[in-house]
C-alpha positions, 0 to 999 in steps of 0.5 A: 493539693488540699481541696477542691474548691470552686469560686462563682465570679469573676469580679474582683472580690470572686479573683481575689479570694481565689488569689487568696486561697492559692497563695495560701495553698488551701486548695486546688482552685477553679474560678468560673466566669459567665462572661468572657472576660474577667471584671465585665460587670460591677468591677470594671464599671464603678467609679475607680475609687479606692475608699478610705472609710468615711461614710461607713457605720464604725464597727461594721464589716465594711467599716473595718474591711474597708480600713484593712482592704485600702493598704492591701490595695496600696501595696498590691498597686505598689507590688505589680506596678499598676497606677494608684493616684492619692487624688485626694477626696473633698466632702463638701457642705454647700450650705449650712442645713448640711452640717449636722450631716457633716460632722456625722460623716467627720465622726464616723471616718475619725472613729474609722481611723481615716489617714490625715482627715482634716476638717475645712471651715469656710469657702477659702479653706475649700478652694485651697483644695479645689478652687471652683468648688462652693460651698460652707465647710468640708471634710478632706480625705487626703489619701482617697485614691484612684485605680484600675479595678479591671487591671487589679483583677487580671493581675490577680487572675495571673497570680491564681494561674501562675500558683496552679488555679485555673480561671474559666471564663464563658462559663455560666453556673446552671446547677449546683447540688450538695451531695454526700460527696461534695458539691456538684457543680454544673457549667454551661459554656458559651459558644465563643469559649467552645470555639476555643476547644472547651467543653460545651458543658462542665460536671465536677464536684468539688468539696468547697464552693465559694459564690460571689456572683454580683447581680447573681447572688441571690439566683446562685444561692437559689442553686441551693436552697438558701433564703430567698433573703436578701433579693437583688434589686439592680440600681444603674449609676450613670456617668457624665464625661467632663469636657477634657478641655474643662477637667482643670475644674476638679483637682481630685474628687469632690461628693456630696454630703449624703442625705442620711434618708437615702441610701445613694450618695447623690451625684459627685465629680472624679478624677480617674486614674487615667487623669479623665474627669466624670460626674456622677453617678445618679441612682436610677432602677435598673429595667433588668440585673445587666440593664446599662441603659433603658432600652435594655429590659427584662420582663422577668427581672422587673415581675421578680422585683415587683412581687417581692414582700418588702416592694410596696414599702420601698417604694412608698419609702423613697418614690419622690427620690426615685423620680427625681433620679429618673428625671435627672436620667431622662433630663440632661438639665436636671442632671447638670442642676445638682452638679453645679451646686458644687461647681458654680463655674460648670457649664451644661456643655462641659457634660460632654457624653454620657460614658458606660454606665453600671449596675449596682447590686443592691440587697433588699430585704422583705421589709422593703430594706436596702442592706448597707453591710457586707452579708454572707450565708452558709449552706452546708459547705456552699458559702455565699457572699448576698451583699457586697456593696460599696466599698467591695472592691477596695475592700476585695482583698480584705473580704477574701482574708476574712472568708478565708478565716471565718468560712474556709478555716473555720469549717476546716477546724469543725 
């Protein structure tokens, strides 16, 4: 059946290029999860948006994966039945030192191909699209979309079993050793999928590996001798339910201009698939990789982060937006202060609960860099994905085909 190929990660991007494979009978494929279910960290937490390229530099991965990963999720949504809501996206300027920062953003999604962008002038303009909103002028995305990325990724996961994979969850990635013969891959399984009769441990060799592994990444590449470069700093993102009886304040979703100075978008309003309506997220430094709250700590994840070269220079770099982002986590107040600038009518009661908050995987470089595109490495015949950020999972279905014929085929023709 063609190779044996190995895939670290269960998120949407790991599943979708497993999908990919099989569909395309590249090989006999084999997911690994460490978690007991599929989705549990950046896939099933993120805002549920399907981007159509606004922000993104032209001419970049994400840029163009992005493009092609919308209409792939579309038609996917359309092919399985699962919801895809076209709620539309406003970027507003709420004042007028915003614009230059606005027609940049124009720019980049006209030179993106954005379907049907449209430009809005003036207030009235605004509130045709969402009545409560503020602000000068706006970019509107019509066709930005809402979905279930944890739904997604178990119907893929179906299409991987029904086409001869096999997806392992509870089973966490401890070693892996290139060899003459291969790549020996070595699983810990966890106690609650040993209950189920599995293994209490997994050996195999395979002749492929294929890493995206998340907040993992760079461990995972660590496995084999990769660059320690790009390291993995972990920024949560943490949301605010909208009062259900107050969500007739936002139609679609409303963001922010981003400050170009940043590499965050800031705090913005959507509407989800499921028709619940949440702020945020924030963009706070995350106290371990799987750090949801801050009571959740890792002395060795926080050392890791603070002797790394490029730490003095970020910190230097972007201190008083760290604060600021801390303070609005702590502060419920100052949270609400930056959501109402767009929303004069919100209320501090409408922020009704703080819902389940995730964890960006964010690659950081020796100079103190945040890297903004797509990244991949080879090691022999071990290829890792180091940075798969925003949009990753609109863009999943559009990575795999790309790793598919750069990495996988490729290597196959030398």
């Amino acid at each position: 059946m063609g190779e044996r190929i190995a895939i670290i990660g269960g998120g949407i991007v790991g599943v979708a290029i497993a999908r990919a494979l099989v569909l395309r009978g590249l090989g006999d494929v084999t997911v690994f999860e460490k978690e007991n279910r599929l989705a549990a960290h950046q896939t099933g937490r993120n805002s549920g948006v399907v981007h159509a390229g606004l922000y993104y530099q032209p001419g970049t991965l994400k840029a163009r994966l992005c493009a092609a990963g919308r209409i792939s999720i579309r038609d996917y949504c359309a092919e399985k039945n699962l919801s895809y809501r076209e709620v539309g996206k406003l970027v507003v300027a709420v004042d007028e030192s915003e614009l230059t920062a606005l027609a940049e953003i124009e720019r980049r999604a006209r030179a993106n191909g954005v379907p049907d962008l449209a430009r809005l002038n003036g207030g009235d303009r605004l509130r045709e699209i969402e009545p409560s909103v503020a602000g000068v002028a706006a970019v509107h995305s019509p066709h930005t979309a809402a979905v279930d990325y944890g739904a997604i990724t178990e119907a893929m996961a179906t299409d991987v079993r029904a086409n001869g994979g096999t997806v392992r969850t509870g089973h966490e990635i401890v070693g892996l050793q290139i060899s003459s013969a291969g790549v020996r891959v070595r699983a810990a399984v966890s106690d609650r999928t040993a209950d189920r009769g599995s293994p209490p441990a997994v050996d195999q060799i395979f002749d492929r590996v294929i890493a995206c592994a998340g907040l993992q990444s760079d461990l995972i590449a660590g496995l084999v001798g990769a660059d320690p470069s790009p390291k993995i700093l972990p920024f949560r993102g943490e949301y605010w339910a909208l009062d259900p009886a107050r969500t007739d304040l936002v139609r679609g979703m409303i963001y922010p201009v981003p400050d170009p100075r940043f590499p965050f978008l800031g705090v913005h309003f959507t509407r989800g698939v499921y028709d619940d309506v949440h702020v945020g997220p924030n963009a706070v430094p995350a106290l371990a990789r799987e750090g949801y709250s801050w009571l959740t700590v890792s002395p060795r994840d926080i050392w890791g982060s603070l002797r790394w070269p490029g730490a003095g220079a970020l910190a230097k770099q972007h201190w008083r937006m760290g604060i600021d982002e801390i303070g609005g986590s702590l502060v419920k107040p100052l949270y609400y202060r930056k959501a109402r600038r767009f929303i004069p009518e919100l209320r501090l009661s409408d922020l009704a609960s703080k819902t389940a908050a995730g964890v960006r995987a964010q690659a950081w470089g020796r100079d103190g860099t945040l890297l903004d595109d797509f990244a991949v490495d080879q090691v022999g015949p071990v290829t890792l994905l180091r940075n798969a950020p925003s949009p990753a999972a609109t863009s999943s279905m559009a990575i795999a085909d790309y790793l598919i014929e750069h990495y996988v085929l490729a290597r196959t023709r030398e």
